[in-house]
Chimera marker file (.cmm) of the C-alpha trace (Angstrom):
<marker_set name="trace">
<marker id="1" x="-42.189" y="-33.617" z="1.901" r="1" g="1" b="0" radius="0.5"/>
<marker id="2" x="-39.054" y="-31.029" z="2.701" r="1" g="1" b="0" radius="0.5"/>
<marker id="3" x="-38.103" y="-28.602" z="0.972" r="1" g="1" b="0" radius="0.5"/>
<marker id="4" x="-35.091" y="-28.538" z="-0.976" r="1" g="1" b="0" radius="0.5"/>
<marker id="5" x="-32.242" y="-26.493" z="0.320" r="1" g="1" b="0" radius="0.5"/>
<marker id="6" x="-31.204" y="-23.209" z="-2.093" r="1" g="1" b="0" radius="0.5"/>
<marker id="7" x="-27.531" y="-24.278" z="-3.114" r="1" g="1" b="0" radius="0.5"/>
<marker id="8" x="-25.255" y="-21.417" z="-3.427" r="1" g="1" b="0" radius="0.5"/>
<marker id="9" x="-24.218" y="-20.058" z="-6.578" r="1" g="1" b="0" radius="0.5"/>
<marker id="10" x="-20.705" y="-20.749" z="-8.070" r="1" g="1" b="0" radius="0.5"/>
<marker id="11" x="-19.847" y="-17.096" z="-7.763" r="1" g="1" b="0" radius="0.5"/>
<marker id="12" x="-21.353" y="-16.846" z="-3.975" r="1" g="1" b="0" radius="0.5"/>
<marker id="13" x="-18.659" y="-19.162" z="-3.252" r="1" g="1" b="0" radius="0.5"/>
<marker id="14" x="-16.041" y="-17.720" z="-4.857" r="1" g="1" b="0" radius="0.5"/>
<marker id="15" x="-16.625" y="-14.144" z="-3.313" r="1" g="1" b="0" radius="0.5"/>
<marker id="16" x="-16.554" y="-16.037" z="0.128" r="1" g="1" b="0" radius="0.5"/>
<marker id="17" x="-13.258" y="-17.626" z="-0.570" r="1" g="1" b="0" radius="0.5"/>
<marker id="18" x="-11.707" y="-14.267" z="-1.286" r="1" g="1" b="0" radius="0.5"/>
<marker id="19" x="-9.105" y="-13.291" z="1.227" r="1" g="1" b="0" radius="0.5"/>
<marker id="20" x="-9.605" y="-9.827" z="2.211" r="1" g="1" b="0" radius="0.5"/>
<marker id="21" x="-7.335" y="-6.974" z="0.670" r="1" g="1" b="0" radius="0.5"/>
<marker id="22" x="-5.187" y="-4.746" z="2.249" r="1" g="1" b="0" radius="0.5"/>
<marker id="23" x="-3.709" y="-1.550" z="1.104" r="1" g="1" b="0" radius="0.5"/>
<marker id="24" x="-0.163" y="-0.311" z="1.493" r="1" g="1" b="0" radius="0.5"/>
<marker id="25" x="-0.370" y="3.608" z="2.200" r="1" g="1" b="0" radius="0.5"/>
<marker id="26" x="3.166" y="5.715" z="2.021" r="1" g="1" b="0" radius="0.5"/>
<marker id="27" x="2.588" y="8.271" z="4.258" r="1" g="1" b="0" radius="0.5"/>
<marker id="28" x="4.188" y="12.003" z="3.555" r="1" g="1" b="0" radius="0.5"/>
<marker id="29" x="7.279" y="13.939" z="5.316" r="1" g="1" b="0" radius="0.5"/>
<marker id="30" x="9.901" y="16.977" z="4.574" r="1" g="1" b="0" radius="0.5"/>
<marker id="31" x="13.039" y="14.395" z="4.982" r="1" g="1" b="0" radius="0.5"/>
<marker id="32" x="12.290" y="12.815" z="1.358" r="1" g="1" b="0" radius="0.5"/>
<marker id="33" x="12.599" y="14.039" z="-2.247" r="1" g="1" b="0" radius="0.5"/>
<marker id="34" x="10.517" y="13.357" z="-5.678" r="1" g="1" b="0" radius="0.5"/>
<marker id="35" x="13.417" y="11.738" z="-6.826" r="1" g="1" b="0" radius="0.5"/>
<marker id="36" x="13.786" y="9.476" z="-3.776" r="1" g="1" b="0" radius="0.5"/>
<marker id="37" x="10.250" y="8.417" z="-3.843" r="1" g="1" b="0" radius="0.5"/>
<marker id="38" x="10.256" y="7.630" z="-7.708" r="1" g="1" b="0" radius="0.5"/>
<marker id="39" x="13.407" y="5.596" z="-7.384" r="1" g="1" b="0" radius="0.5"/>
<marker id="40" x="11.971" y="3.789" z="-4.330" r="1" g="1" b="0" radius="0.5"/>
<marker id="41" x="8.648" y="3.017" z="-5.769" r="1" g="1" b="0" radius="0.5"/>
<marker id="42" x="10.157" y="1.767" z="-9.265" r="1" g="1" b="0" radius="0.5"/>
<marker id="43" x="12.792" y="-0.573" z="-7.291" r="1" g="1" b="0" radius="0.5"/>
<marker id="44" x="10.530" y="-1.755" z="-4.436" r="1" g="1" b="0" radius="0.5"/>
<marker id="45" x="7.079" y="-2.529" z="-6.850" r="1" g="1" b="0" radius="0.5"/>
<marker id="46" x="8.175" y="-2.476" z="-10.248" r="1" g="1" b="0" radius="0.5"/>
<marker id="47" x="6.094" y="0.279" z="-11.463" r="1" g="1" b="0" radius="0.5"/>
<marker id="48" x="7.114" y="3.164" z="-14.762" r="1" g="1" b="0" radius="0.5"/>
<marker id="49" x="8.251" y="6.639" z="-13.591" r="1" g="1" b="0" radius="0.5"/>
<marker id="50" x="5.546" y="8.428" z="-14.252" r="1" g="1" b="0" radius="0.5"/>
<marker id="51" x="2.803" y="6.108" z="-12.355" r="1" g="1" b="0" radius="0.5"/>
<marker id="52" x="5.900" y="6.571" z="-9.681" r="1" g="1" b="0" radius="0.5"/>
<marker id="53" x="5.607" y="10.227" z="-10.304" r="1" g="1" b="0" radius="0.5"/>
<marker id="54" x="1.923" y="10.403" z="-9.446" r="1" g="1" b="0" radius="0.5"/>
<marker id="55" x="2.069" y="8.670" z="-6.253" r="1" g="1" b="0" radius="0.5"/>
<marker id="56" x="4.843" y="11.313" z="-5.078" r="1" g="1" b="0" radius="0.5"/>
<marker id="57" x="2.559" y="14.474" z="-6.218" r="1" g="1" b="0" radius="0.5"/>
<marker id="58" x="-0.437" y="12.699" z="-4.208" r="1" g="1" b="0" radius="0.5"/>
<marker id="59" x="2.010" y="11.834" z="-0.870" r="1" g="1" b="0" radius="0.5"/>
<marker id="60" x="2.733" y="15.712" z="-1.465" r="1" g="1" b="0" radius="0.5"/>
<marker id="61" x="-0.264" y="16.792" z="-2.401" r="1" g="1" b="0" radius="0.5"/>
<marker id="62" x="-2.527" y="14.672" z="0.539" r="1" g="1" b="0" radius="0.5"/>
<marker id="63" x="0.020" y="13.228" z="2.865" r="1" g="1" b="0" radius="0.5"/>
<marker id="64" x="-0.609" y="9.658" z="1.708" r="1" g="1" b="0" radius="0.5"/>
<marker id="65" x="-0.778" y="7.847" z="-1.489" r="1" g="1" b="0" radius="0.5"/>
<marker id="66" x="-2.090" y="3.544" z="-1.821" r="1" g="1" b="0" radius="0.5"/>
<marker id="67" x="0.931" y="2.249" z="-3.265" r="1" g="1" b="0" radius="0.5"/>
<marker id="68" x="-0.458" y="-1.202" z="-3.779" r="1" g="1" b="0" radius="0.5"/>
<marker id="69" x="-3.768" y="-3.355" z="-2.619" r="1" g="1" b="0" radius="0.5"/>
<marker id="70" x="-3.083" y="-7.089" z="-1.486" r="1" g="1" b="0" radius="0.5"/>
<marker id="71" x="-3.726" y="-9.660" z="0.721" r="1" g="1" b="0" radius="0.5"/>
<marker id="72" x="-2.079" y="-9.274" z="4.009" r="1" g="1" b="0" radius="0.5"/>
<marker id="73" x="1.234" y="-11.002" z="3.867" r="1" g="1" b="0" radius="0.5"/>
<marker id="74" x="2.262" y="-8.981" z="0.570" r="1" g="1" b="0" radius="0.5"/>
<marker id="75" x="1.441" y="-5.927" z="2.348" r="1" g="1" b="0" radius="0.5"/>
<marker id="76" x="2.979" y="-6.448" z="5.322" r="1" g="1" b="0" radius="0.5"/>
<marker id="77" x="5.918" y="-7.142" z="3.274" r="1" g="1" b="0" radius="0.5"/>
<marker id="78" x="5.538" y="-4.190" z="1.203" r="1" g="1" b="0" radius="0.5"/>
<marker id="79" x="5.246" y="-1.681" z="4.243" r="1" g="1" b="0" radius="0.5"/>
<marker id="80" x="7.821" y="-3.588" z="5.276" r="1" g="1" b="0" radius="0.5"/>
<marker id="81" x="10.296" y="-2.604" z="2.171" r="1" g="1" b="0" radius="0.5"/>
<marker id="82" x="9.372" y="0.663" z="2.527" r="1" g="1" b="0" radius="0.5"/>
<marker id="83" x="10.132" y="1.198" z="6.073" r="1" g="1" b="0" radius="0.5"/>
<marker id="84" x="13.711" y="-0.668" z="5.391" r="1" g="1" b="0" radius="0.5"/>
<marker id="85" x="14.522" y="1.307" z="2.077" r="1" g="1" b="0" radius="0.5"/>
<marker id="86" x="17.356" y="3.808" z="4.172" r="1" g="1" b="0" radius="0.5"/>
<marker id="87" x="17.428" y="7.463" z="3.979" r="1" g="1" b="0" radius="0.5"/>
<marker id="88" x="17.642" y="10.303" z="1.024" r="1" g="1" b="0" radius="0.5"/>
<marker id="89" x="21.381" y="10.310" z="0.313" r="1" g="1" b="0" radius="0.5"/>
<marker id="90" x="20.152" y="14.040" z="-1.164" r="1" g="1" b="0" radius="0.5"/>
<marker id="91" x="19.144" y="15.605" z="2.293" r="1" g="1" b="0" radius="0.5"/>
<marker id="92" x="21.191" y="15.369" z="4.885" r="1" g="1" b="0" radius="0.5"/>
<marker id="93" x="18.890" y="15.763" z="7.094" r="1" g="1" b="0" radius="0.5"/>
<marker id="94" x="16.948" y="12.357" z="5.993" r="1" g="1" b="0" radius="0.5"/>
<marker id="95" x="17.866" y="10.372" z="9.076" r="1" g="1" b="0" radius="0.5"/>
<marker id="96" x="15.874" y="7.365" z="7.634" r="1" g="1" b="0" radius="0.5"/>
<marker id="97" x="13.012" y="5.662" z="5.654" r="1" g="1" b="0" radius="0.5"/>
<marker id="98" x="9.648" y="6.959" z="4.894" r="1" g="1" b="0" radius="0.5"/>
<marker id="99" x="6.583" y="5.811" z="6.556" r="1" g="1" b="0" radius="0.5"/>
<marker id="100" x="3.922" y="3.549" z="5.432" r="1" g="1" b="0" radius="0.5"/>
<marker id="101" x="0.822" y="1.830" z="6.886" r="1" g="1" b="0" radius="0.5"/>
<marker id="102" x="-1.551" y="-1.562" z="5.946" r="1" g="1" b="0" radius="0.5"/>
<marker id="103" x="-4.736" y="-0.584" z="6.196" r="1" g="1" b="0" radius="0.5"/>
<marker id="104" x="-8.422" y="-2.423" z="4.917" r="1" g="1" b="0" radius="0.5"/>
<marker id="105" x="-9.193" y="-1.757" z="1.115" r="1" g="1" b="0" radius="0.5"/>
<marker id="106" x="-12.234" y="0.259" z="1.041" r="1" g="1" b="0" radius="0.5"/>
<marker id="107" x="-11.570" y="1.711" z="4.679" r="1" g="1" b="0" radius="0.5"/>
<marker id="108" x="-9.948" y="5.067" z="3.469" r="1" g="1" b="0" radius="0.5"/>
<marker id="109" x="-7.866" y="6.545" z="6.345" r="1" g="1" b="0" radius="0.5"/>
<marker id="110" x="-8.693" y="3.737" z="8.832" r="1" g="1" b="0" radius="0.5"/>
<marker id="111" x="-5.860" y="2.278" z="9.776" r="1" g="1" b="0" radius="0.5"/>
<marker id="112" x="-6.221" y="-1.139" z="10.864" r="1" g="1" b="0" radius="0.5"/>
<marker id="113" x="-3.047" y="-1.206" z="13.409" r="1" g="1" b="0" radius="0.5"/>
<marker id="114" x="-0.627" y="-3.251" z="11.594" r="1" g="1" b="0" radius="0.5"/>
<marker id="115" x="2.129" y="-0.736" z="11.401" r="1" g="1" b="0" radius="0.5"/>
<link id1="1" id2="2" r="1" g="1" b="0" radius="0.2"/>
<link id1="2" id2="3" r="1" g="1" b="0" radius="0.2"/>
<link id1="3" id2="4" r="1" g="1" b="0" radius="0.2"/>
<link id1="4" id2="5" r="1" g="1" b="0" radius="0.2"/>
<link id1="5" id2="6" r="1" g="1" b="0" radius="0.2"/>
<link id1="6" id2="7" r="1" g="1" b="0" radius="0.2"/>
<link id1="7" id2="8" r="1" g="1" b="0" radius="0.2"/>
<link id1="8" id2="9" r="1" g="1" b="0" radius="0.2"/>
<link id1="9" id2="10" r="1" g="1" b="0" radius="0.2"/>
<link id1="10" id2="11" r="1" g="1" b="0" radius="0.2"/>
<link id1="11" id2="12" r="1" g="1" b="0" radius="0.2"/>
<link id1="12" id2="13" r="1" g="1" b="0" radius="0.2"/>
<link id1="13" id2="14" r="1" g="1" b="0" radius="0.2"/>
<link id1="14" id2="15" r="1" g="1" b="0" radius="0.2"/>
<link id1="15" id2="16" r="1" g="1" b="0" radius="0.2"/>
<link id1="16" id2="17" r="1" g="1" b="0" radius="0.2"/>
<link id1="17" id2="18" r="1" g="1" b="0" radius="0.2"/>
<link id1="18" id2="19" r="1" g="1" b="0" radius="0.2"/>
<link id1="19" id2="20" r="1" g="1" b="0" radius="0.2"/>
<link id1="20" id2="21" r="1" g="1" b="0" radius="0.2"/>
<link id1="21" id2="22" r="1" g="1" b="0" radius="0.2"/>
<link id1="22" id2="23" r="1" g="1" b="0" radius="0.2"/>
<link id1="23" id2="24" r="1" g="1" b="0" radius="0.2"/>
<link id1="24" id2="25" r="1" g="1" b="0" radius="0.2"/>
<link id1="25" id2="26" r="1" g="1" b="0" radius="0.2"/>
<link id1="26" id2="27" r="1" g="1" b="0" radius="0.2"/>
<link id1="27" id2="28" r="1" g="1" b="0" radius="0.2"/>
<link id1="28" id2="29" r="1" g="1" b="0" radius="0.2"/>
<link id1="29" id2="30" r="1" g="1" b="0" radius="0.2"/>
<link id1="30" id2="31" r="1" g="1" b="0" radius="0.2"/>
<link id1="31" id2="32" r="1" g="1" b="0" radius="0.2"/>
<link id1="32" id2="33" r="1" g="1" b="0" radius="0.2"/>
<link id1="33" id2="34" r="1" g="1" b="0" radius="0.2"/>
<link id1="34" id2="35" r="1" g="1" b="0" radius="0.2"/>
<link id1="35" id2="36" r="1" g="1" b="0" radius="0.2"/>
<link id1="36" id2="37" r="1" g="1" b="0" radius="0.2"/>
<link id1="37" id2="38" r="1" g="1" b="0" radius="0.2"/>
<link id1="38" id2="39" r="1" g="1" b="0" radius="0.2"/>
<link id1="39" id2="40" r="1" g="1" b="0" radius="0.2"/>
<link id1="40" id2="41" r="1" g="1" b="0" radius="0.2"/>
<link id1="41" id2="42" r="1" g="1" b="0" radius="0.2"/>
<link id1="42" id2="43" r="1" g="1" b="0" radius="0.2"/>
<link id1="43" id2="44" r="1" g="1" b="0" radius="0.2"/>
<link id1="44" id2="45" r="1" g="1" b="0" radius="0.2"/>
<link id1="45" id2="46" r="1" g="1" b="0" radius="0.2"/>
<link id1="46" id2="47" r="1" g="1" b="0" radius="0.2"/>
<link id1="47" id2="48" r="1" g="1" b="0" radius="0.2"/>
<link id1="48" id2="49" r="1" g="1" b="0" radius="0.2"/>
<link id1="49" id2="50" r="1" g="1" b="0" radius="0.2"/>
<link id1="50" id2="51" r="1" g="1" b="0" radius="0.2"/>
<link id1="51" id2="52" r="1" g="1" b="0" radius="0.2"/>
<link id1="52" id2="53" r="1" g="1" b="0" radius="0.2"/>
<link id1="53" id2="54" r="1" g="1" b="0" radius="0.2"/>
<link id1="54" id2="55" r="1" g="1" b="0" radius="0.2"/>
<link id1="55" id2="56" r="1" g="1" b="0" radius="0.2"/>
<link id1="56" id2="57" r="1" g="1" b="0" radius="0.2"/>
<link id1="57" id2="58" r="1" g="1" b="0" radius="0.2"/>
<link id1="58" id2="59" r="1" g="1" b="0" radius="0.2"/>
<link id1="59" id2="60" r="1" g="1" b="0" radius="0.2"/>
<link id1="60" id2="61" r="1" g="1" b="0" radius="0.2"/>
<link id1="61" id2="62" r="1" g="1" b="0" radius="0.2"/>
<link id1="62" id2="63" r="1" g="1" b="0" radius="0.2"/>
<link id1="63" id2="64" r="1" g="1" b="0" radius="0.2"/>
<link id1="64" id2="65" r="1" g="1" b="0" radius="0.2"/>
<link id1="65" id2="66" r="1" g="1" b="0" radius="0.2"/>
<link id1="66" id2="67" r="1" g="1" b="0" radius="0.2"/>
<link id1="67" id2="68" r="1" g="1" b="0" radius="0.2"/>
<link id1="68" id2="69" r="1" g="1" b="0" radius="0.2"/>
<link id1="69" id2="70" r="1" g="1" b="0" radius="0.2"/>
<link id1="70" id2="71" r="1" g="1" b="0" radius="0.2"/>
<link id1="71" id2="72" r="1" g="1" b="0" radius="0.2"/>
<link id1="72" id2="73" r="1" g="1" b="0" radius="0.2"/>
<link id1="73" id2="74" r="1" g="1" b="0" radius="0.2"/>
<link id1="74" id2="75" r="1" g="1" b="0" radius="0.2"/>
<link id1="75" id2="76" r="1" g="1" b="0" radius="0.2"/>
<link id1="76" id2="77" r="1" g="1" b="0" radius="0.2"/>
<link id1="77" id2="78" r="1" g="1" b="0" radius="0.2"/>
<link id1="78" id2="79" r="1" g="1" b="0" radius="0.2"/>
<link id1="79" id2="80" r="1" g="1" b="0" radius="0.2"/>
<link id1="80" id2="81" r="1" g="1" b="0" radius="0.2"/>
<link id1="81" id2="82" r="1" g="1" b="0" radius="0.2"/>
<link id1="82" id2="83" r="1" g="1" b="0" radius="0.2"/>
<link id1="83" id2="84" r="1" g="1" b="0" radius="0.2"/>
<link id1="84" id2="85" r="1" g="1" b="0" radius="0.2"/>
<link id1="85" id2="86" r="1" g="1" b="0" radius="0.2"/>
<link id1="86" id2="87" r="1" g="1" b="0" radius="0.2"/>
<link id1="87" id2="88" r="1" g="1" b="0" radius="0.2"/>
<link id1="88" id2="89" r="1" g="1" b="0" radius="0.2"/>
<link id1="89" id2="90" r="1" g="1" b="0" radius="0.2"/>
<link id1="90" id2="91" r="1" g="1" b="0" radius="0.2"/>
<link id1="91" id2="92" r="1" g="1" b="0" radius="0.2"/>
<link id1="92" id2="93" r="1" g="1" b="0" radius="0.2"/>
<link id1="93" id2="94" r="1" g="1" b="0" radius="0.2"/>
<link id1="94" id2="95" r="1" g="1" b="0" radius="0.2"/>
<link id1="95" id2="96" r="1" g="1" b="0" radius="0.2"/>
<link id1="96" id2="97" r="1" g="1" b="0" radius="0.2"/>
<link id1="97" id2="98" r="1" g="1" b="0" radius="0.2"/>
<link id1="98" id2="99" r="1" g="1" b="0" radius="0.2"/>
<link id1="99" id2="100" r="1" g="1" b="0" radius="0.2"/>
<link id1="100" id2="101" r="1" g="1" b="0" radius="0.2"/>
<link id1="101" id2="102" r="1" g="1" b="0" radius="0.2"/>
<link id1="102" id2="103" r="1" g="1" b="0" radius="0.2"/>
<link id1="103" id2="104" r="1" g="1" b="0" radius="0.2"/>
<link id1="104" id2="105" r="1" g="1" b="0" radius="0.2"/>
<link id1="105" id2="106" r="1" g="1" b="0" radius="0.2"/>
<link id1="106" id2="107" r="1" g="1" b="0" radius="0.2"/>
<link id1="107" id2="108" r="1" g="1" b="0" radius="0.2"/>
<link id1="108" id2="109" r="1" g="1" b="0" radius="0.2"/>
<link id1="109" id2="110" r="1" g="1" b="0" radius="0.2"/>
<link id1="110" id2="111" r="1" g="1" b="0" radius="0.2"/>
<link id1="111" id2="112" r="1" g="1" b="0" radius="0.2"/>
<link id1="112" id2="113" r="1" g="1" b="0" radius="0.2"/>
<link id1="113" id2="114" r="1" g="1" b="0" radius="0.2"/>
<link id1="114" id2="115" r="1" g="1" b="0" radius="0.2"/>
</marker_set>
Protein backbone atom coordinates (compact mmCIF):
# COMPACT_ATOMS: atom_id res chain seq x y z
CA UNK A 1 0.00 0.00 0.00
CA UNK A 2 1.58 3.79 -0.55
CA UNK A 3 1.20 6.30 1.28
CA UNK A 4 -0.82 9.14 0.45
CA UNK A 5 0.95 12.29 -0.53
CA UNK A 6 0.41 15.50 2.14
CA UNK A 7 -1.48 18.03 -0.26
CA UNK A 8 -0.60 21.53 0.40
CA UNK A 9 -2.74 23.80 2.15
CA UNK A 10 -4.82 26.52 0.32
CA UNK A 11 -2.83 29.21 2.04
CA UNK A 12 0.73 27.34 1.31
CA UNK A 13 -0.16 28.01 -2.14
CA UNK A 14 -1.14 31.25 -2.00
CA UNK A 15 2.05 32.49 -0.05
CA UNK A 16 4.03 30.73 -2.95
CA UNK A 17 2.21 32.59 -5.61
CA UNK A 18 3.09 35.89 -4.01
CA UNK A 19 5.40 37.97 -6.11
CA UNK A 20 8.04 39.33 -4.02
CA UNK A 21 7.87 43.09 -2.78
CA UNK A 22 10.06 45.72 -3.35
CA UNK A 23 10.50 48.96 -1.61
CA UNK A 24 11.00 52.39 -3.09
CA UNK A 25 13.60 54.31 -0.75
CA UNK A 26 14.05 58.35 -1.39
CA UNK A 27 17.32 58.86 -0.44
CA UNK A 28 18.39 62.41 1.37
CA UNK A 29 20.47 65.58 -0.04
CA UNK A 30 21.03 69.55 0.73
CA UNK A 31 19.68 70.49 -3.01
CA UNK A 32 15.88 69.77 -1.88
CA UNK A 33 13.37 71.49 0.43
CA UNK A 34 10.36 70.19 2.85
CA UNK A 35 8.20 71.82 0.61
CA UNK A 36 9.62 70.17 -2.52
CA UNK A 37 9.49 66.77 -1.08
CA UNK A 38 5.78 67.16 0.23
CA UNK A 39 4.64 68.44 -3.12
CA UNK A 40 6.52 65.61 -4.89
CA UNK A 41 5.33 62.84 -2.73
CA UNK A 42 1.52 64.08 -2.80
CA UNK A 43 1.69 64.42 -6.82
CA UNK A 44 3.83 61.34 -7.59
CA UNK A 45 1.82 58.68 -4.90
CA UNK A 46 -1.20 60.31 -3.92
CA UNK A 47 -0.59 60.48 -0.31
CA UNK A 48 -2.09 63.64 2.52
CA UNK A 49 0.51 66.27 3.55
CA UNK A 50 1.19 65.28 6.64
CA UNK A 51 2.00 61.38 5.86
CA UNK A 52 4.12 63.52 3.06
CA UNK A 53 5.46 65.51 5.91
CA UNK A 54 6.76 62.50 7.81
CA UNK A 55 8.60 60.94 5.09
CA UNK A 56 10.58 64.39 4.60
CA UNK A 57 11.48 64.62 8.56
CA UNK A 58 12.69 60.80 8.23
CA UNK A 59 14.80 61.53 4.64
CA UNK A 60 16.15 64.44 7.02
CA UNK A 61 16.27 62.88 9.95
CA UNK A 62 18.01 59.24 8.52
CA UNK A 63 18.95 59.94 4.97
CA UNK A 64 16.25 57.66 3.57
CA UNK A 65 12.62 57.19 3.99
CA UNK A 66 10.35 53.77 2.13
CA UNK A 67 8.08 55.74 0.17
CA UNK A 68 6.08 52.79 -1.01
CA UNK A 69 6.41 48.69 -0.99
CA UNK A 70 5.42 46.86 -4.37
CA UNK A 71 6.10 44.41 -6.70
CA UNK A 72 8.89 45.23 -8.98
CA UNK A 73 7.48 46.91 -12.00
CA UNK A 74 5.54 49.59 -9.74
CA UNK A 75 8.70 50.29 -8.11
CA UNK A 76 10.79 50.58 -10.76
CA UNK A 77 8.31 52.95 -11.99
CA UNK A 78 8.07 54.78 -8.87
CA UNK A 79 11.97 55.32 -8.50
CA UNK A 80 11.56 56.06 -11.76
CA UNK A 81 9.09 59.25 -11.12
CA UNK A 82 11.15 60.30 -8.61
CA UNK A 83 14.35 60.44 -10.39
CA UNK A 84 12.37 62.37 -13.41
CA UNK A 85 10.43 64.85 -11.04
CA UNK A 86 13.11 68.07 -12.08
CA UNK A 87 14.77 70.25 -9.66
CA UNK A 88 13.65 72.67 -6.54
CA UNK A 89 12.56 75.79 -8.42
CA UNK A 90 13.33 77.26 -4.56
CA UNK A 91 17.20 76.60 -4.58
CA UNK A 92 19.04 77.53 -7.17
CA UNK A 93 21.42 75.46 -6.59
CA UNK A 94 19.02 72.21 -7.13
CA UNK A 95 20.54 71.15 -10.43
CA UNK A 96 18.05 68.17 -10.52
CA UNK A 97 15.87 65.36 -8.99
CA UNK A 98 16.30 63.59 -5.79
CA UNK A 99 17.54 60.14 -5.50
CA UNK A 100 15.78 56.98 -4.86
CA UNK A 101 16.56 53.23 -4.83
CA UNK A 102 14.35 49.62 -5.18
CA UNK A 103 15.47 47.60 -2.77
CA UNK A 104 13.92 43.90 -1.17
CA UNK A 105 11.11 44.48 1.51
CA UNK A 106 12.44 43.23 4.67
CA UNK A 107 16.20 43.80 3.50
CA UNK A 108 16.64 47.26 5.29
CA UNK A 109 19.58 49.13 3.66
CA UNK A 110 20.40 46.34 1.15
CA UNK A 111 20.11 47.56 -1.93
CA UNK A 112 19.37 45.10 -4.45
CA UNK A 113 21.11 47.03 -7.58
CA UNK A 114 18.22 48.18 -9.50
CA UNK A 115 18.96 51.84 -9.40
Amino acid sequence: MTRPQAIPSLEEERIDERAPLFNVVLLDDNEHTYDYVIEMLQRLFLISAQQAFRHAEEVDATGRTIVLTCELPAAEFGRDQIQSYGPDWRMPESKGSMSAIVEPAGIPGLASGLQ
